[in-house]
ZANUFI-968120 format. One record per residue (C-alpha): z, x, y; residue in one letter. Coordinates in nm, 2 decimals, always signed. Layout:
BEGIN
        Z        X        Y   residu
        Z        X        Y        A
...
END
This chain:
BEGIN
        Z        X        Y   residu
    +3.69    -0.63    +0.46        X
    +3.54    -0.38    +0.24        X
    +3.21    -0.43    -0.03        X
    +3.50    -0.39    -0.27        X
    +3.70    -0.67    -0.10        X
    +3.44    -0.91    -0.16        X
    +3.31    -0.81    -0.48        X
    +3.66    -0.88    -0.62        X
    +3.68    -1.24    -0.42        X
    +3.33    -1.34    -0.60        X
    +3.47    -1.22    -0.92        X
    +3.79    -1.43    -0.89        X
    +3.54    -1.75    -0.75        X
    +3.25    -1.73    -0.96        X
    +3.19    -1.68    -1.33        X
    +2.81    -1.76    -1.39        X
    +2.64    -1.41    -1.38        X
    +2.34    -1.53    -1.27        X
    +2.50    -1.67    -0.94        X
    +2.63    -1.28    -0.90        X
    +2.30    -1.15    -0.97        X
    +2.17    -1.34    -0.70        X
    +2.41    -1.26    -0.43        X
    +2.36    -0.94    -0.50        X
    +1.97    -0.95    -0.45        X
    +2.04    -1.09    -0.17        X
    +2.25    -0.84    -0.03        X
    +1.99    -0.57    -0.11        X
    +1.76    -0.76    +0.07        X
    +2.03    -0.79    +0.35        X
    +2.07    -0.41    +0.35        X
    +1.75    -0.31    +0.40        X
    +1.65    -0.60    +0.67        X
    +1.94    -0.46    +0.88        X
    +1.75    -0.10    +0.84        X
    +1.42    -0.21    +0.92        X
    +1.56    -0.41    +1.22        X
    +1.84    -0.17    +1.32        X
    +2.10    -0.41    +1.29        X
    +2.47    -0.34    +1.13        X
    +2.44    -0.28    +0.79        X
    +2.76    -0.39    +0.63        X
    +2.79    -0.69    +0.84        X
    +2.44    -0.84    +0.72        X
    +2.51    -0.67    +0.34        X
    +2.85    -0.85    +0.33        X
    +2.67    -1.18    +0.52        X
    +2.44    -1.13    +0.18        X
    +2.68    -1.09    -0.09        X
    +2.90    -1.39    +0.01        X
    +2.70    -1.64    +0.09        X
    +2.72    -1.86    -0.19        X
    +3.09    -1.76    -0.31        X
    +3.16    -2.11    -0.30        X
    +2.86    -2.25    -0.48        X
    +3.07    -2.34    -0.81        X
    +3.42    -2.43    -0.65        X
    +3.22    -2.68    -0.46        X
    +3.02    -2.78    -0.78        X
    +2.69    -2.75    -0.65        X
    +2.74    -3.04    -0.36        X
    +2.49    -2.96    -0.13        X
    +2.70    -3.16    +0.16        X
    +3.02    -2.90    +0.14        X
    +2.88    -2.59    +0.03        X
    +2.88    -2.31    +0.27        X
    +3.20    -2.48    +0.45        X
    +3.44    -2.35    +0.22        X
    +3.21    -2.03    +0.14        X
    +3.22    -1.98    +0.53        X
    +3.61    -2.06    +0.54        X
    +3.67    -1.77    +0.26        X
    +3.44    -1.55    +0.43        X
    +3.69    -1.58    +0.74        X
    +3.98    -1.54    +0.52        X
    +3.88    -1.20    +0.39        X
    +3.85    -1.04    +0.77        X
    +3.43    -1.18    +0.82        X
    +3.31    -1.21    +1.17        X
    +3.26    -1.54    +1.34        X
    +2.89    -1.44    +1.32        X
    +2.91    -1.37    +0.93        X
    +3.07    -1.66    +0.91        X
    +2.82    -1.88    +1.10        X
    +2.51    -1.80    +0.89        X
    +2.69    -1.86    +0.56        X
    +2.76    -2.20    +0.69        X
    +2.40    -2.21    +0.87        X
    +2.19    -2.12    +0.57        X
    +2.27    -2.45    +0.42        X
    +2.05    -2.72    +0.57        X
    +2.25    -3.00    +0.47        X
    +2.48    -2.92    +0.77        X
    +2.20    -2.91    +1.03        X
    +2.33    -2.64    +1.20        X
    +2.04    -2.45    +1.40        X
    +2.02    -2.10    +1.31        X
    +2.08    -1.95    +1.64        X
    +2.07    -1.56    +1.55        X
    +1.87    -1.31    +1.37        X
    +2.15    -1.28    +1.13        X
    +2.12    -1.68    +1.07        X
    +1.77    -1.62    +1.07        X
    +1.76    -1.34    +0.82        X
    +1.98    -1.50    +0.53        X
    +1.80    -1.81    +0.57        X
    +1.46    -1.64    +0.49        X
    +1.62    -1.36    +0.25        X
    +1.83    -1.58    +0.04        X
    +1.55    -1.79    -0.15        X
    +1.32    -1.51    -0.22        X
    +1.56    -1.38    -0.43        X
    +1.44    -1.63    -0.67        X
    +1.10    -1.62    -0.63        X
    +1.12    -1.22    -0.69        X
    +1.33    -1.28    -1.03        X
    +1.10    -1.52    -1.14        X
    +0.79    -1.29    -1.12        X
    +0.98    -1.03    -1.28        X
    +1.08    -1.29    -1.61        X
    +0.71    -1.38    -1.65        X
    +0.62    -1.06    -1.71        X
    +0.61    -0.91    -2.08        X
    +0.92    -0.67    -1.99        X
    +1.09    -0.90    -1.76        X
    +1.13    -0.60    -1.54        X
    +1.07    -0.56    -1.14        X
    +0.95    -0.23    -1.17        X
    +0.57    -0.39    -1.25        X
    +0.64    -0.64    -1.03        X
    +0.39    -0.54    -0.72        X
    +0.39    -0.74    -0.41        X
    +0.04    -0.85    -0.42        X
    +0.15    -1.04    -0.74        X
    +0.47    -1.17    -0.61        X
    +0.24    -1.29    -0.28        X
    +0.01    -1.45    -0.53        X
    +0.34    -1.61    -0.68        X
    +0.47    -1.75    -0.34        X
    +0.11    -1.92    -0.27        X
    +0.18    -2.08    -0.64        X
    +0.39    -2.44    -0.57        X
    +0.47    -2.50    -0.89        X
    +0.62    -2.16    -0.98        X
    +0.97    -2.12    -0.91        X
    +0.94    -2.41    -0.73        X
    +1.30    -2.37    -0.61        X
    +1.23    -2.07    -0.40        X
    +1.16    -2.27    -0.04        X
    +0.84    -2.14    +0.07        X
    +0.91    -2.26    +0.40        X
    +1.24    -2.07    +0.43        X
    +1.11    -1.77    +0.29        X
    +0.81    -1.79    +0.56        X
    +1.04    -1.81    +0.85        X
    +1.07    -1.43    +0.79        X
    +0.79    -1.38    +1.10        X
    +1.16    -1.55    +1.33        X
    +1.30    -1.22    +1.26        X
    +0.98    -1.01    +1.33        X
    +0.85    -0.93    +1.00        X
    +0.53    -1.04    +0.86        X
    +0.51    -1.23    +0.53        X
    +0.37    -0.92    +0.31        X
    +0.62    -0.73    +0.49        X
    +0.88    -0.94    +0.37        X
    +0.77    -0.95    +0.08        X
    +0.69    -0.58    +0.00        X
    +1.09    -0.54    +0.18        X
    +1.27    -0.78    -0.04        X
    +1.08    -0.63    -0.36        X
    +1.20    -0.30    -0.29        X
    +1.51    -0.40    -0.22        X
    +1.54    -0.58    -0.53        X
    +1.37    -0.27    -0.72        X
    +1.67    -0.06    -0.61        X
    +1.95    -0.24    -0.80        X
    +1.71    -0.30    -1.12        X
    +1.97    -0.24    -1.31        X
    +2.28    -0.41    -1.16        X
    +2.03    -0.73    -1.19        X
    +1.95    -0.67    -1.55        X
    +1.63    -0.62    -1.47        X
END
């Protein structure tokens, strides 16, 4: 499966922009774990991009997404270990995450939201004032973008990385493609 390949699947299986926007944080932030940890960079960008394609054609239900999203996945050419931490970075399945790609999607995929969100409170709603100290002073914040799962997010030190790290590593990420997330 090529980037193009699954662009065009999440185009035909998702209309809400914001949901694109975040699967393609996420992918940034995919990219650029796999370079830090010299792992395969497509496989964990793709593992990034797809992982919620199936968020609105299961309507949000907590108990079947990443089944189907996994399923599609497959059906585009995905590895079985793709595959696996689509379906694993759900925990409503209680599936264990069992490998550093499972490990990595689970930590990367909320701090996509808690990056956007200290980009929005700022006066240009832009990430290139956002500065890590500010987006660690944000995480330590419970009530701010509450729905960015701190604890997922900290799991980040299961894949070798520190939290600032992380933190400094999905920011830059993000940073990157500014302008394909509007922002």
């Amino acid at each position: 499966m090529t980037r193009e390949e699954a662009l065009d699947s999440i185009k035909a299986n998702v209309e809400n922009a914001n949901l694109i926007k975040h699967m393609l944080a996420t992918e940034a932030i995919m990219l650029a774990l796999a370079r830090r940890l010299g792992e395969d960079e497509e496989e964990w960008g793709l593992t990034g991009l797809l992982h919620d394609i199936d968020m609105e054609l299961t309507e949000g239900d907590m108990n079947i997404h990443s089944t189907l999203g996994a399923d599609l996945a497959r059906e585009l050419g995905a590895s079985e270990a793709m595959a696996h931490a689509i379906l694993c970075h759900n925990e409503a399945h209680g599936i264990p995450l069992e490998t550093k790609l499972d490990k990595a999607l689970f930590c990367a995929d909320p701090l996509t939201g808690l990056i956007i969100a200290a980009a929005l409170v700022r006066p240009d709603k832009k990430l290139a004032g956002v500065e890590t100290r500010s987006v660690r002073k944000r995480f330590k914040e419970k009530s701010f973008a509450a729905g960015a799962n701190r604890g997922q997010i900290s799991q980040c030190t299961e894949i070798g990385l520190e939290l600032d790290e992380f933190l400094e590593l999905g920011l830059e990420a993000m940073k990157e493609i500014a302008a394909d997330l509007g922002l």
